[in-house]
C-alpha positions in Angstrom: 152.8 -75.0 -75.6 150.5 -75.2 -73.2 146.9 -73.4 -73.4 146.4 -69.8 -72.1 144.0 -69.6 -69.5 140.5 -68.6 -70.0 138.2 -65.9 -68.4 135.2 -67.9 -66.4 133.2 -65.6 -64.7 131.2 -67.8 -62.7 127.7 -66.2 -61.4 127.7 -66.8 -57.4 124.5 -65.8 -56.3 124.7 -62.7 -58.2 127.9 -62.0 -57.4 130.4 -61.6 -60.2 133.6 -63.7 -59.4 137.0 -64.2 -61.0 137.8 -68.3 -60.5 140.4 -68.9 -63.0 142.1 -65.7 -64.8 141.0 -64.4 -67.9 141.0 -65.4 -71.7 141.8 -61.8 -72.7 142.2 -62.3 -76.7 143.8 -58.7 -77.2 145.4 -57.9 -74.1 148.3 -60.5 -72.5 148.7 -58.2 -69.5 145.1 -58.3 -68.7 144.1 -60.0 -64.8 140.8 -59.6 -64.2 137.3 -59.2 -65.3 135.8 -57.7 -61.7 134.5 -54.3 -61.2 137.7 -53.5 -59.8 139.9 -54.4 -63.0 139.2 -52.8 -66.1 140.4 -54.0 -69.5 140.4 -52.0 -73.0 138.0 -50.8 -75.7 137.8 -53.5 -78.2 139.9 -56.1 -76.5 137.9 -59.8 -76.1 136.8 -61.5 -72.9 135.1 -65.0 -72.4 132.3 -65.3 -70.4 132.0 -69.4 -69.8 129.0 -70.8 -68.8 128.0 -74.5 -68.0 124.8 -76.1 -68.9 122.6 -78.4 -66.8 122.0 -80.6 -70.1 123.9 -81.2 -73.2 123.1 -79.9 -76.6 124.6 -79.8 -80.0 127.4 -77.7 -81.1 125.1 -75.8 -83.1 122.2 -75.2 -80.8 123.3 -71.9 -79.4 121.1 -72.5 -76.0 121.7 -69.0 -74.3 122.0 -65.7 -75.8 123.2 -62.2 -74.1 122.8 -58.6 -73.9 125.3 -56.8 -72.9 124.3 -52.7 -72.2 126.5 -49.8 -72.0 126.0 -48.2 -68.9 126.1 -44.8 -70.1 124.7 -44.6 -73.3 122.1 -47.8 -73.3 123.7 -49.0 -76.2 123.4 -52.9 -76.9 125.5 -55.7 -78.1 123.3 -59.0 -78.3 125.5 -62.5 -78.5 124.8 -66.2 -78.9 127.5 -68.3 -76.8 129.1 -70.9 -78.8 130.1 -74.3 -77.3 133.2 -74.9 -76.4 133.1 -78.8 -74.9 131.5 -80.7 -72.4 128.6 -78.6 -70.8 130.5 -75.4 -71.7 128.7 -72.1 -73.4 131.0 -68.6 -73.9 129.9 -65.2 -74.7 132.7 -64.2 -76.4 132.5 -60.0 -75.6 134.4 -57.2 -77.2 133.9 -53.7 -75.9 132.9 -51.0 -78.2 132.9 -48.4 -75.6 134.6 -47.1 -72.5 132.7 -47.1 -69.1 130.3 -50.0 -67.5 128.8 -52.9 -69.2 126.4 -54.7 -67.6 125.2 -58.3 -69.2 122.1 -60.3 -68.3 121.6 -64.1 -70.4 118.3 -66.3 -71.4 118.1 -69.7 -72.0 116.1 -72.5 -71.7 118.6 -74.5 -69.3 118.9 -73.3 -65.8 122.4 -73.6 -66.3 122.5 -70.6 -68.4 119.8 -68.0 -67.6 119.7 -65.3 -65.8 123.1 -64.9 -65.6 124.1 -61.4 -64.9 127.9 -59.2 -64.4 129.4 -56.1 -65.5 133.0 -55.3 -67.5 134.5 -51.7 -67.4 136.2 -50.7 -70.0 138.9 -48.2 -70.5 139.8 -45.8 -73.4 142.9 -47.1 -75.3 145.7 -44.9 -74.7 147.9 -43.4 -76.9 150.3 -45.7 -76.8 148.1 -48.3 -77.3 147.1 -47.2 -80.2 150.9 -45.9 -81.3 151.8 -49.8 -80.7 148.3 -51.9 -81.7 146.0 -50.3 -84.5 143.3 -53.2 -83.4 142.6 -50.2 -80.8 141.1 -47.9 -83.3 138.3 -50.8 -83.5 137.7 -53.3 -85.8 137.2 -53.4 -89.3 134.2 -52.1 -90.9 133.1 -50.2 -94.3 133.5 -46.3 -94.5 130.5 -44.4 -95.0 130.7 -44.1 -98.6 131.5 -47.5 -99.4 134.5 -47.1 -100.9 137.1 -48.8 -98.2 137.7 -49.9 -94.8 137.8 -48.0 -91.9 138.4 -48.9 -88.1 135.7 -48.5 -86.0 136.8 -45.1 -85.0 136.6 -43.9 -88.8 140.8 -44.7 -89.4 140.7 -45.3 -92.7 142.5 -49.3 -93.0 144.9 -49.9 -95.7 144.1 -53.7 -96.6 147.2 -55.4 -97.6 146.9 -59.1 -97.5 149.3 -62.0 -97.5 147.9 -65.8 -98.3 148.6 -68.2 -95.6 145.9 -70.6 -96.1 147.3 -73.3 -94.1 148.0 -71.3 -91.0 145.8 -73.1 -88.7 147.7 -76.4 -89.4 150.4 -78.5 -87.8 153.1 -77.3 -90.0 152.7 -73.2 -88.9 152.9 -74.2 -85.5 152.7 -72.8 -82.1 155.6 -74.2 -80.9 156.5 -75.3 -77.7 157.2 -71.6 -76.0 155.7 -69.5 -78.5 159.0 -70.0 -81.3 157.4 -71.7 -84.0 157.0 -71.6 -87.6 153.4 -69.5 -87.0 155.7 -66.8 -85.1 158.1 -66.8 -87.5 155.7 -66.0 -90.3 153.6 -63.4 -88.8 156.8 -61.5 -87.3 158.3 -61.9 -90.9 154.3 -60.6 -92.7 154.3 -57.3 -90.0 157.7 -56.3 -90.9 157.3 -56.3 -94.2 153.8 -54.0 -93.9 151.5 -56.7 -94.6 148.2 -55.6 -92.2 146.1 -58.9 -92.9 146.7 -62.8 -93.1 144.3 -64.3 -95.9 143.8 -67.7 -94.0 141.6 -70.6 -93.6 139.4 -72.0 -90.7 140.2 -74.7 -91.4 142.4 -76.6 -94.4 141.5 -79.2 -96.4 137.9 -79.1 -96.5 136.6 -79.4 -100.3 139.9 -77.7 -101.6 142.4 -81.7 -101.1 141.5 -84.8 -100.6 142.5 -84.9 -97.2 139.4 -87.5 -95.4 139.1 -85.0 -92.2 140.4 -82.1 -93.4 144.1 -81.0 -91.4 145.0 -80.9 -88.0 146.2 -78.0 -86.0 147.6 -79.0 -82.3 144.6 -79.7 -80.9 143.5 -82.3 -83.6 141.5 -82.5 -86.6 137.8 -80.1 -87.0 135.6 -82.6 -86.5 136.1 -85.6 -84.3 134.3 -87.6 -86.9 133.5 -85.6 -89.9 131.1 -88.2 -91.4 129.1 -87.2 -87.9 129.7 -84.1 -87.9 131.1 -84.1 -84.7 132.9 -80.6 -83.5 136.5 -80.9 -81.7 136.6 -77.9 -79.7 140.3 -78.5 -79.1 140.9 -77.2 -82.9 139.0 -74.2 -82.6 141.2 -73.6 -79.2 143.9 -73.7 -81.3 142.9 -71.5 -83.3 141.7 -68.6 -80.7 145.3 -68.9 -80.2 146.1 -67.9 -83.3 143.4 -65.1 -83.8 145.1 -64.1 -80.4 148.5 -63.3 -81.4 147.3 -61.8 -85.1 145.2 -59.4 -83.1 148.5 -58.3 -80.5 150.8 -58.1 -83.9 148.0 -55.6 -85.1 146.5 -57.5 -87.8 143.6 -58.7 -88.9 142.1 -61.6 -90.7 140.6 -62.1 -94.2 139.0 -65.8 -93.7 136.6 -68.2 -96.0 134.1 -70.2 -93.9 135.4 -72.8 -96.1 135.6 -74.8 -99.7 132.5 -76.6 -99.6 133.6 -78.1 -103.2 136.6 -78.0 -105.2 137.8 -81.6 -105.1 134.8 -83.2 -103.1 132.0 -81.9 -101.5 132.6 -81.1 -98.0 128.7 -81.0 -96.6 125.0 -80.8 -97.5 124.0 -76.9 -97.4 122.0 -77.4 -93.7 125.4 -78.7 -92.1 127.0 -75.3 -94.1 125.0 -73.3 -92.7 125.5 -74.5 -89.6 129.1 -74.5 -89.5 129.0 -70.6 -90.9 126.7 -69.5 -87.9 129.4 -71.4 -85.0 132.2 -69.8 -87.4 131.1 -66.4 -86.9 129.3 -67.0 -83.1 132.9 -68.1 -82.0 135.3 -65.4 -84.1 132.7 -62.7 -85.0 134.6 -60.7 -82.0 138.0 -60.6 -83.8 138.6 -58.2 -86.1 138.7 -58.6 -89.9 136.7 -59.9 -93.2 134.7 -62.8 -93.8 133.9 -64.8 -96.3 131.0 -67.3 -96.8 132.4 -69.8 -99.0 136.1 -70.2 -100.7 135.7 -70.5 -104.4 132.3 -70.8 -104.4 131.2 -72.1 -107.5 132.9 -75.3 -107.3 129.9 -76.3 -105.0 127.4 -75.9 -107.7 128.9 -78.8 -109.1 130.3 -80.6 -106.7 127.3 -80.4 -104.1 124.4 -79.6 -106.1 124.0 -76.3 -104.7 122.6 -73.5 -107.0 122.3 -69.5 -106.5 120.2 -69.3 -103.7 122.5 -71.7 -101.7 125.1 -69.2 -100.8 122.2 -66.4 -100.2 120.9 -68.5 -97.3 124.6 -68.7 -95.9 125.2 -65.6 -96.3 122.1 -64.7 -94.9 122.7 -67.0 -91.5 126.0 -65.2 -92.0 124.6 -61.7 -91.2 121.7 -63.3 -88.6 124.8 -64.0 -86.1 127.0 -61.1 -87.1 126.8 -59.4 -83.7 130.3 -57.3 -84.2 129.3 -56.3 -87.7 132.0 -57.9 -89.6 132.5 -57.3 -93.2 131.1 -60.6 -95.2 131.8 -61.2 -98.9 132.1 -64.5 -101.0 135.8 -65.5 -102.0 135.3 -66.6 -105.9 137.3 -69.2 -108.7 139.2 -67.8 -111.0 138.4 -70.5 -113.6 136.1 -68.2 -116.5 134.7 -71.7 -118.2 133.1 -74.3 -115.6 130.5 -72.2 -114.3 127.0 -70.9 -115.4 127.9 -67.9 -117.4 127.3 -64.8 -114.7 129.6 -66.8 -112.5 132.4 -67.0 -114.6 133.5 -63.4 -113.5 136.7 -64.3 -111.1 134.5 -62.1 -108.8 131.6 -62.2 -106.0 129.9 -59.6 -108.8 126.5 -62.2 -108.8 125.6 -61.6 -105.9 126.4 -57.6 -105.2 122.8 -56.6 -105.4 122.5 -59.7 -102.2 121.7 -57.3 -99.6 123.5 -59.8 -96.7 127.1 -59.6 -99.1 128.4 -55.9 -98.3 131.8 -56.0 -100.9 133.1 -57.7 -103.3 136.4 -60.2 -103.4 138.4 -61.3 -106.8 140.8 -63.9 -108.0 142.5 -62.9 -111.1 144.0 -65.6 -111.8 147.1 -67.9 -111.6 148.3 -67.5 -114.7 150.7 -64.9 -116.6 148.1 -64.0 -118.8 146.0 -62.8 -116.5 147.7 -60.6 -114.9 145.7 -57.7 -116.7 142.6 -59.0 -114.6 144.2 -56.7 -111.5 143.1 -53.9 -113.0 140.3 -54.6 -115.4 138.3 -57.0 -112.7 139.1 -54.1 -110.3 137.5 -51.3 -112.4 134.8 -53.3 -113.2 133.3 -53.8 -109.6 134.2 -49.7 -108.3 131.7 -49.0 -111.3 128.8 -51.0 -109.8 126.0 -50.1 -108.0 125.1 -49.9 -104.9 128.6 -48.7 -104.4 130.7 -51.6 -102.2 134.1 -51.7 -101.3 136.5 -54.3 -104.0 139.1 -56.3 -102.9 141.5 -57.9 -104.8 141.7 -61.3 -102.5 143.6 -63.2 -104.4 146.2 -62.2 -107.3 148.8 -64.5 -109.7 151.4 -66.1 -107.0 154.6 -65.7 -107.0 156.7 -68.1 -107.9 160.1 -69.1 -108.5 159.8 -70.6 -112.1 158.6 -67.3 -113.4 161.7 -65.3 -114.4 159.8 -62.3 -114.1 158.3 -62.8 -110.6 159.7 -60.2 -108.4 158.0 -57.5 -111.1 155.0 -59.6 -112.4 154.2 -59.5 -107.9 155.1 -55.9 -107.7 152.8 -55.0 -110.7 149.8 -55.9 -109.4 149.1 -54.2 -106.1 149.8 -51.0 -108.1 147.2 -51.7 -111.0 144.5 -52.8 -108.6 144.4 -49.8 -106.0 145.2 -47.5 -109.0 142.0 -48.8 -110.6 139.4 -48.8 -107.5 140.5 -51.6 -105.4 140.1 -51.2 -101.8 142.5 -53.8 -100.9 144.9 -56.4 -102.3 145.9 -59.8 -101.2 149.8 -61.2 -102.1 150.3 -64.6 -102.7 153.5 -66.9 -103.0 154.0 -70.6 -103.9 155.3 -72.4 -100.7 153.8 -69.7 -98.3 150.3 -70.0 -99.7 149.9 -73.8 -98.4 153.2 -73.7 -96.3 155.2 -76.0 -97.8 157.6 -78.0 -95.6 159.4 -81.2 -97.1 159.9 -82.2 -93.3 156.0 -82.4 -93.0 154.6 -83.6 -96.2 150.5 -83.1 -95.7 150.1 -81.8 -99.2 153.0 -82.9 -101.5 155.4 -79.8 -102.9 154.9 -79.0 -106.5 157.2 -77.8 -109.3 156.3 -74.4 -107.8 157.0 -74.6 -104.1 159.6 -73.7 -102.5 159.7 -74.8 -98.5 157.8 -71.7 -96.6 161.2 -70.3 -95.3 162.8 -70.0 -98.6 159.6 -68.6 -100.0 158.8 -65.9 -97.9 161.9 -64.1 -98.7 160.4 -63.8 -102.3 161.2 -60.4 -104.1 158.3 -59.5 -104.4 157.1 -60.3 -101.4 159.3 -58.3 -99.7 158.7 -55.4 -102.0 155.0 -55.2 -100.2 156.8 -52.8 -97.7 157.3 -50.3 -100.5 153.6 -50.2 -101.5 152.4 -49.5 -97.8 155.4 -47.0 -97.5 153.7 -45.3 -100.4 150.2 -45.4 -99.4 150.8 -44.6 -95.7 152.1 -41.6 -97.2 149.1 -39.6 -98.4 144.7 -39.9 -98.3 144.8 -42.8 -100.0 141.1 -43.7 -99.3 139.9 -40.3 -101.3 141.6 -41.8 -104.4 139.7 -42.3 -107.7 140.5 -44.2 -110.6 141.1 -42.0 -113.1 143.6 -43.9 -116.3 141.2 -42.4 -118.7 142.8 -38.9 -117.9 146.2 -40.4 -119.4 147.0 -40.2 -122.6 150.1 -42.3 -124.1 151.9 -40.3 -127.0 148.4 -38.5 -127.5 146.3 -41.8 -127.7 144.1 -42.8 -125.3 145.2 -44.9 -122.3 144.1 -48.4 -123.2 143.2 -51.1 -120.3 146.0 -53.9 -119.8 145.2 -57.0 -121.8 146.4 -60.6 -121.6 149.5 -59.8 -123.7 150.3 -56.4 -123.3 150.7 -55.0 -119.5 152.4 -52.0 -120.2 149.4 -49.1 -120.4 150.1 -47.2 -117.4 147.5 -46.3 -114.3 146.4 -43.4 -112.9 144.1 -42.6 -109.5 143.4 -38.9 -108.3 141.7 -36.9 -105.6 141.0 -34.0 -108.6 142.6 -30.9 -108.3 145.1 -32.0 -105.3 146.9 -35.4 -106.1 147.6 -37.5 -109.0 149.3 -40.5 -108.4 150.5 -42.5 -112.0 152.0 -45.8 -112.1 154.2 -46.6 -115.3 155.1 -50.0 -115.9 157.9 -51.6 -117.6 158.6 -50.8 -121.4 157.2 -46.8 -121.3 160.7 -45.1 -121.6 159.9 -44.0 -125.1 156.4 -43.1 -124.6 155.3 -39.7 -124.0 152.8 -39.8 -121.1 150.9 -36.7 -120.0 147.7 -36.1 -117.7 145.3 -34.7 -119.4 142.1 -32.3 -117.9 144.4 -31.5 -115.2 143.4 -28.5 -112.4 145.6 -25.6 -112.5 148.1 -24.7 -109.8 151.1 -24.5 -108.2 152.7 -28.3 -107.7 154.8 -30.6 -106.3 156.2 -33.7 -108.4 158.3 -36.4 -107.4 159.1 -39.8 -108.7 158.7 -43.0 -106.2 160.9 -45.9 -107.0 158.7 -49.2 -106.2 161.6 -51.8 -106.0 162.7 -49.7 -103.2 160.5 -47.4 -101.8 162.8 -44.4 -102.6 161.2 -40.6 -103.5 162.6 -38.3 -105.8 161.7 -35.2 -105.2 161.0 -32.6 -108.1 161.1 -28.6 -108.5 157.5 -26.9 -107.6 156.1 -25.8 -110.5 152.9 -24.0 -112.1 150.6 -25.6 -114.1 148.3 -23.2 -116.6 147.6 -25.6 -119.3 144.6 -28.3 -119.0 147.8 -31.1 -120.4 150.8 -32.3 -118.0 153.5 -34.2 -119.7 155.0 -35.9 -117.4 158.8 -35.4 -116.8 161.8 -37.8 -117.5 162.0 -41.0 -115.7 164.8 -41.4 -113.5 167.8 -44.1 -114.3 166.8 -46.8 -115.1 164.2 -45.0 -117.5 162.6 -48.4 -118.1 161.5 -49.8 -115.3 158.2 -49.3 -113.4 158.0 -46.3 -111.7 155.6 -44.4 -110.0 154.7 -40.3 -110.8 153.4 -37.7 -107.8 151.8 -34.7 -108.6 150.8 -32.4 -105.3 149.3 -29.3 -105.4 151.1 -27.0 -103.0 148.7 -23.8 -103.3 
C-alpha cells in the first residue's frame, strides 16, 4: 500500500506554497492548504518543516501558534519529528474562518515560519455521514460523560483490538486488509471506539522490540531508544481511516511492566509527551499507562511516577484530550489502595480527568461491572467512569453470548459513562497464519471471533441508548425492590439482582437479568403521571410497546415479562404528560 501523501507547506519568502499535496487526516477529498482551498472544522493538516541541524526525537525544537482570525482564539503546538531533519505541526481546526500560524525555534530552519488555513463549517451531510465533525471528544460540563466538542453528548462504546497497529491487522496492499475488515465489521455493529495500542508488545509479551506494523518495529534499536518514524506513519494511517469511519480511539501510552519493564520513568515520559505531540489532534481518550501497577514492580516506579506522566501528559495536551490511567484487574499484587481494578488512586490527581476499570477476566467477576461502576460515579470531584475493559468473551464459556451481553447493561445502568467489549482472538488478533503471540485455549482466529454472539449483540445496546437522553441518566437500583426486599448489588455468585437508572419523574429504564421470572419487581418512590411502558428485548434489539397508563401510587410493579419470561430483558417507563 503505498503511503498517502503529506501536506508540506513550505515557507517561500513568506509566501505560503502547496509543493506536494496534503496529509489531510479526516478528509480524503481534501487538495490544498492555500488561501484559496479551504478544508473542514476539525479535520487534520501537517505543517512539515526541516531543520538546519539534527535533534532528538524528543527535543520538540519549534513550537506554534496558530490564531483564529476572527475571534483571537489560540491553539499553541510543539512539532513532533518525523525523520531526517523533518518537524510537523500537526493542526486541527476548532473553528471556521482564517487561521493564521507564526513558529519559534532555536534553528533557523524552523522559526518564523508563518501561513494561514481557512476553515469551513461542516455541512450537514458531513455531519449526517462522519460524527468526528461535531468535534472531538471531551468531558460534559458536569462531568458525568463525553460530549463532542459541539456539546453532542458521545455514547462510548468500545471494542478491544490491542494489536491493531501490527502486521497481522494490516493495511493491505489497496486498502482490503484484515484492519479494513475489522473496523467495517466494529461500525456496523455500533461500536463508536477501538480500545487499541500504540504500540504492542511493550511490557505486556516478551517480544525483544515490541511488534511491527508495515513500517517496522517502534524503535530502530530499543535498547537505544531510537524512534522509527516509519511505524508511527503507519499508524497515522490507521488513526486516518478510524477518524473517516467516525470513530475514535481509547489508547494506553503503553505497558511499562507486566512481563518486563519496558523503560526507566525519564524515557516514559518522554515517549508520553511524542505520543500525545504526534496524535493529540485525533480524536479520542488517552491513557498514561496500560495496567499500571505492574510497573511498581517490575520498574521500581512508585505513586508519584505516573503523576509526573500524567502531568507531562496534560503539559503537551494542546487539543484537550481526555487522559486517564488504564488499571490491572489483579486485587492481590499491589499496595492495597491499588488493588481496586480502577484508576480510583489517583482521582483527586488534578492532571487524570476520569476514571477507567478492568473488572476482571474471570466469571466471578462479572458483578465488578456494576459494583466498580457505582463506586467511582459516587466520588468526588465528580469525573466521568469508564468501564475499559470487561470479562472477554470467549468460546469455552457456555454462557458467553449472555455473560457479554450482561455487562454493558449493568455498567451504564450503574453510572458508567462508557464500556469497552472484549473477545478472545480479537483482543490480540489471533491469526494461526501469523503466529507473533501463540493462540491459547481461548482464541479463536480474529475472523471467527468477531462474529461472537455477543459481540454482535453490541448493536442492540447502541440501538437502545441512541434511543432516548441517555447522558441525563442516574443510577438509581436502590429505587427497586425485589418481592418487597431491597435490591441487593450483584455479587461473585449471584448476578441476577436487576438494575435500574432514571432521569426522575420522566424515564426509568430497568434491566432484569436472567432467573427473575418468578420475582416480583416494582419501582418504588416513583413520580406520578401518565406513562408509557414497553419491554426491549436485548438479544435482539426488539421493543414492545405497552398500553399508556396512570400512575397515582408512589409503587410500580412492573408488568409480565414477555415470552421467554426468563431471560434478560429490559423495562421502559415514559412519562407521556
Amino acid at each position: 500500500m503505498e503511503l498517502k501523501k503529506e501536506l508540506q507547506l513550505f515557507i517561500v519568502l513568506g509566501i505560503l506554497t502547496v509543493f506536494s499535496g496534503v496529509h489531510c487526516a479526516s478528509a480524503r477529498n481534501f487538495s490544498g492548504g492555500s488561501d484559496e482551498t479551504p478544508f473542514t472544522v476539525f479535520e487534520i493538516a501537517d505543517v512539515v518543516l526541516t531543520a538546519e541541524k539534527s535533534y532528538e526525537w524528543f527535543d520538540f525544537p519549534v513550537e506554534a501558534t496558530f490564531i483564529h482570525s476572527e475571534t483571537g482564539n489560540k491553539i499553541r503546538l510543539k512539532g513532533f519529528w518525523d525523520g531526517e531533519n523533518n518537524w510537523v505541526l500537526r493542526f486541527s481546526p476548532t473553528l471556521a474562518g482564517e487561521w493564521v500560524y507564526s513558529t519559534e525555534s532555536a534553528d533557523s530552519g524552523l522559526d518564523k515560519k508563518e501561513g494561514k488555513f481557512f476553515a469551513e463549517t461542516p455541512t450537514p451531510d458531513q455531519l449526517a455521514y462522519n460524527p468526528n465533525y461535531h468535534g472531538r471528544i471531551e468531558i460534559s460540563e458536569n462531568g458525568r460523560y463525553f460530549v463532542y466538542s459541539d456539546g453532542t453528548p458521545f455514547f462510548l462504546l468500545g471494542d478491544t483490538d490491542w494489536a491493531n497497529n501490527t502486521l497481522r491487522c494490516g493495511l493491505g496492499e489497496d486498502g482490503d486488509g484484515p484492519f479494513f475488515q475489522y473496523l467495517q465489521d466494529r461500525k456496523s455493529k455500533g461500536f463508536t471506539t477501538i480500545l487499541m495500542k500504540f504500540m504492542r508488545g511493550t511490557g505486556d509479551t516478551q517480544d525483544i522490540d515490541c511488534q511491527e506494523n508495515e513500517g517496522g518495529f517502534p524503535f530502530n534499536t530499543l535498547a537505544e531508544k531510537k524512534l522509527n518514524p516509519e511505524f508511527f506513519k503507519y499508524l497515522d494511517l490507521r488513526m486516518d481511516e478510524i477518524w473517516n469511519a467516525g470513530l475514535v480511539t481509547a489508547m494506553p501510552a503503553a505497558w511499562f511492566g507486566k512481563r518486563k519493564c519496558f523503560m526507566e520513568l525519564e524515557w516514559a515520559k518522554r515517549l508520553v509527551a511524542y505520543l500525545m505531540t504526534r496524535y493529540g489532534a485525533y480524536s479520542g481518550l488517552f491513557a498514561a499507562g496500560g495496567e499500571y501497577q505492574y510497573a511498581f514492580r517490575d520498574c521500581g516506579w512508585d505513586f508519584d511516577s505516573y503523576n509526573q506522566i500524567g502531568e507531562v501528559a496534560q503539559r503537551h495536551n494542546s487539543y484537550n484530550k481526555p487522559i486517564s490511567l488504564h488499571p490491572s484487574s489483579n486485587i492481590t499484587r499491589f499496595p492495597e489502595n491499588h488493588n481496586t481494578q480502577s484508576s480510583r488512586a489517583y482521582h483527586n490527581s488534578s492532571w487524570l480527568d476520569h476514571n477507567w476499570i478492568q473488572s476482571g477476566q474471570r466469571v466471578t467477576e462479572l458483578f465488578n461491572a456494576a459494583g466498580r461502576s457505582l463506586e467511582l460515579y459516587a466520588l468526588t470531584p465528580v469525573k466521568p467512569v469508564f468501564l475499559s475493559e470487561g470479562y472477554y468473551e470467549r468460546y469455552m464459556d457456555t454462557l458467553h453470548v449472555y455473560h457479554s451481553r450482561w455487562q454493558p447493561w449493568s455498567a451504564l445502568l450503574n453510572g458508567s459513562a462508557g464500556y469497552g467489549y472484549g473477545a478472545w482472538g480479537v483482543w490480540q488478533f489471533s491469526d494461526p497464519f501469523h503466529p507473533v503471540e501463540k493462540m491459547t485455549d481461548f482464541s479463536l482466529p480474529w475472523w471467527e471471533a468477531i462474529a461472537y454472539g455477543g459481540g454482535s449483540q453490541m448493536e442492540y445496546v447502541r440501538r437502545f441508548f441512541d434511543k432516548y437522553e441517555w447522558w441525563k441518566l442516574v443510577p438509581g437500583r436502590h429505587f427497586l425492590r425485589v418481592n418487597g426486599d431491597e435490591n441487593i448489588l450483584p455479587t461473585d455468585i449471584d448476578i441476577t439482582p436487576p438494575h435500574m437508572a432514571l432521569i426522575p419523574g420522566e424515564l426509568y429504564v430497568c434491566y432484569i437479568p436472567r432467573e427473575n421470572s418468578s420475582n416480583a419487581i416494582e419501582i418504588t418512590e416513583i413520580q406520578y403521571g401518565k406513562y408509557k411502558g414497553c419491554w426491549y428485548n436485548p438479544r435482539s434489539g426488539v421493543f414492545i410497546n405497552l398500553d399508556t397508563e396512570e400512575i397515582k401510587e408512589p409503587e410500580f410493579a412492573l408488568p409480565d415479562r414477555p415470552a421467554p419470561e426468563d431471560e434478560d430483558w429490559v423495562f421502559v417507563l415514559q412519562l407521556v404528560q
